[in-house]
N, C-alpha and C positions, 0 to 999 in steps of 0.2 A: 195823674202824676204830673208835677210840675215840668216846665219844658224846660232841657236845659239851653236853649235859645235864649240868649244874654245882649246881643248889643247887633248893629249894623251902622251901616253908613255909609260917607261919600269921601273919596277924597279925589281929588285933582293932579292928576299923576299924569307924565304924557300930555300933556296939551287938555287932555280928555275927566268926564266924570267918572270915574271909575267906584262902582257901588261893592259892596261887601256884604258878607253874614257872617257872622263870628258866634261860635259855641264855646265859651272861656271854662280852659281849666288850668291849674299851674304848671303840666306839662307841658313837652317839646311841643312847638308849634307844626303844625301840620295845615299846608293851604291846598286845598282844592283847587282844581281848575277842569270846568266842566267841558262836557264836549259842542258839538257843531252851532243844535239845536236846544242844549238846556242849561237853563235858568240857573241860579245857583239856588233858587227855592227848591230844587228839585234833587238837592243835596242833602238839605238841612236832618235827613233820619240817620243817614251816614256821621254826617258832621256832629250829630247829639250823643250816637253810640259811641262816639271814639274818643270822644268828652267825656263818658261816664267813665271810661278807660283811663282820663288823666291828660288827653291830649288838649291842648290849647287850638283849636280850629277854625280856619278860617276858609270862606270858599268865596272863588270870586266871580263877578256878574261878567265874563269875557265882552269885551265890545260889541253893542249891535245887539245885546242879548240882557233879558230881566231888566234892570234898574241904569244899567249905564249908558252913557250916552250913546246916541245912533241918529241915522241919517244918513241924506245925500252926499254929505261932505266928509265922509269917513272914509278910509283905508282900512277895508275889511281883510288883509293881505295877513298869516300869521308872521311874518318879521311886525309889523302894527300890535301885531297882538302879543307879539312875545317883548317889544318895549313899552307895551302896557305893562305887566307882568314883572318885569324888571325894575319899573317905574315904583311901583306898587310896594313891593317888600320895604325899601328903607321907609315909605312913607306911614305904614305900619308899625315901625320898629321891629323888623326881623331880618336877624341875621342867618342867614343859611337856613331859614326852615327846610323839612320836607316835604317833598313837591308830590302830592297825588293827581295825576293827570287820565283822563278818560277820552280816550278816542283823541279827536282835535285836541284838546286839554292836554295829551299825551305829547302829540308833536312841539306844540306850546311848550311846553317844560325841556323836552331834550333841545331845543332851539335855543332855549336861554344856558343849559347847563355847558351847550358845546363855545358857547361865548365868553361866559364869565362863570366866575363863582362862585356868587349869587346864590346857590343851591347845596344845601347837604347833601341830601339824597334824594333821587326821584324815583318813582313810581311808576310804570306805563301802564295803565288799563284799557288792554285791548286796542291800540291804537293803528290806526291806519298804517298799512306795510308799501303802499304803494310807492313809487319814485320811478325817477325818470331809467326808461329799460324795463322795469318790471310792470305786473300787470295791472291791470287798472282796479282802483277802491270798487269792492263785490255790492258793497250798498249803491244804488242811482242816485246820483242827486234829483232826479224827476219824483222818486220816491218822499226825501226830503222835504221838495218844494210843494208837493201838495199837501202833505202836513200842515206844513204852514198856512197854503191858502185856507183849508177847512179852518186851522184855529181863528183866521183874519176874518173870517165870514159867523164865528163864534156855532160854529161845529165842531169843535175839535172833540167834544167827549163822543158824539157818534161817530166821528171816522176812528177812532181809537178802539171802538167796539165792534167794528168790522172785520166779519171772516178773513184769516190771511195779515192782520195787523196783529202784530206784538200784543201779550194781554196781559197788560201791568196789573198788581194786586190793588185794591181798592185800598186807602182813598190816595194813594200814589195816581191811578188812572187819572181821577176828577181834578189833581192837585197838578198833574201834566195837560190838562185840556185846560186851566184856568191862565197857567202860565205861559203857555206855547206862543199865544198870539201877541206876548212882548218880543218877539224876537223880529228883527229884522229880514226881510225874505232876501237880502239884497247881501246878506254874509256867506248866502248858498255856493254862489258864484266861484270867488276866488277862495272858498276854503278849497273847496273840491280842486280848482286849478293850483295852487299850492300843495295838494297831498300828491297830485304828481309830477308836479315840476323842483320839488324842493328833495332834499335827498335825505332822508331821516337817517338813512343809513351813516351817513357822513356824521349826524351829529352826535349818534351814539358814540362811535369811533371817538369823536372829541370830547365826550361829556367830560368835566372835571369834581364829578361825584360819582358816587356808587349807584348801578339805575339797575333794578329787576323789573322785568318784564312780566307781564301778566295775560297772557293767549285766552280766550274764553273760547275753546274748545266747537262747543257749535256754532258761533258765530259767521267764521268763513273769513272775517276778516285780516287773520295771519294761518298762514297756513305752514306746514312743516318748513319747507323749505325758504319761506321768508325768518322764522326761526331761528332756523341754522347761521341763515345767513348775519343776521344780525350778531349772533352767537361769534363767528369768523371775524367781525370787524371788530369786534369789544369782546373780549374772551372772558374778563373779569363778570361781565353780562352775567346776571342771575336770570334762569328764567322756570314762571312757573305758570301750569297748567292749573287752568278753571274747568274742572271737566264736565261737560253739559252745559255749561254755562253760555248766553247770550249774549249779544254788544251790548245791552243796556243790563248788564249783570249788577250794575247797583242796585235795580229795580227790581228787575226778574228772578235774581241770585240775592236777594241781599244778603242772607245770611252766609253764604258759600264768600261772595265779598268781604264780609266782614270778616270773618274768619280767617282770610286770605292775608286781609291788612294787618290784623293784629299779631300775623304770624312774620310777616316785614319787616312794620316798622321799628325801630328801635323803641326802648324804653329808655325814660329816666326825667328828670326834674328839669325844666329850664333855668340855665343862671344868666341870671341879670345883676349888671352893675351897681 
């Protein structure tokens, strides 16, 4: 079956290269934005099924990570990443798409919704609950960082096949071992110091779109009472349980994922001028 992978590129948004993958269909635009440690290659089954649905998709390479620029000389901070992100839609030509965010991705999108509005709707996939007062993000970043070291050393598909590691479905695993070691090991840092010095909480509170939340149940990553709470500060808050589901539920759940989105997002045509 032909892929419906249609187009990518570069644009220069932010000071910075900001890369893309676009799955063109003539519906509502829907952008991705992926989490800490993945690629936006690591999207594109997500991004195809939701195409075949009518969605216009686009997902982005976040800084540091797949195709866009990185280095020494970055600000790997998400305020950095969330005026990437910002930067990015008009240069696209998108007006208020909807924002699907994953973990990091997640913080990214209510960051930019509580500033501007920029955004229709956002999405939160499972996203870190942590901030300042509460408890700390359940994933280590030690966990994180040797990920990456094995992908840097071009191990990554054997530490990925290791007892006790996450076991993505095949060829998802090979297509995560091939891409891992574009990521910058130097994003680890201040993502992690931002999910608990930034207050997500606050930016829910402010979003100036409609944002359902998405808990993946076994994950660990929000737990009841991060929930709640978010629920108290944004009452309009939708939130819906992934039941069984994992932090890399687009991988491990895809289908539970999918399902989930298609039950979200809106439908209908995009108009253009």
């Amino acid at each position: 079956m032909q892929s419906l992978y249609m187009d990518g590129g570069h644009f220069r948004v932010n000071g910075i290269r900001q890369h893309y993958l676009r799955c063109k269909a003539p519906g509502l635009p829907v952008v991705i934005v992926p989490g800490i440690v993945s690629p936006a290659a690591l999207w594109l089954h997500v991004a195809e099924a939701l195409a075949g649905d009518g969605y216009d998709v686009w997902i982005v390479d976040v800084r540091g990570r797949g195709l866009s620029e990185q280095g020494p000389h970055m600000d790997y901070g998400l305020d950095a990443c969330t005026d990437d992100l910002q930067a990015f839609l008009p240069a696209a030509g998108l007006s208020q798409p909807l924002v699907v965010g994953h973990s990091m991705g997640a913080r990214i999108g209510a960051r930019l919704a509580a500033r501007s509005s920029a955004i229709g709707a956002l999405v939160m996939l499972d996203p870190p609950a942590s901030a300042p007062g509460g408890r700390p993000y359940p994933i280590p970043a030690e966990r994180t960082a040797n990920l990456l070291q094995a992908a840097r050393r071009g191990e990554a598909e054997a530490y990925l096949r290791r007892p006790g590691v996450a076991q993505w479905p095949e060829p998802l695993l090979r297509q995560r071992a091939q891409w891992l070691a574009s990521c910058d090991p130097r994003v680890i840092e201040p993502a992690y110091r931002d999910f608990h010095e930034q207050d997500v909480y606050e930016d829910v509170a402010r979003a100036s779109c409609p944002v359902t939340l998405v808990a993946a149940t076994a994950s660990g990553v929000i737990n009841e009472a991060e929930m709640a709470r978010f629920q108290r500060v944004q009452p309009a808050l939708a939130v819906v349980r992934a039941e069984g589901a994992a932090h890399q539920l687009q991988a491990e759940n895809t289908d539970l994922c999918l399902r989930i989105l298609r039950q979200i997002l809106p439908k209908g045509v995009r108009h253009t001028s």
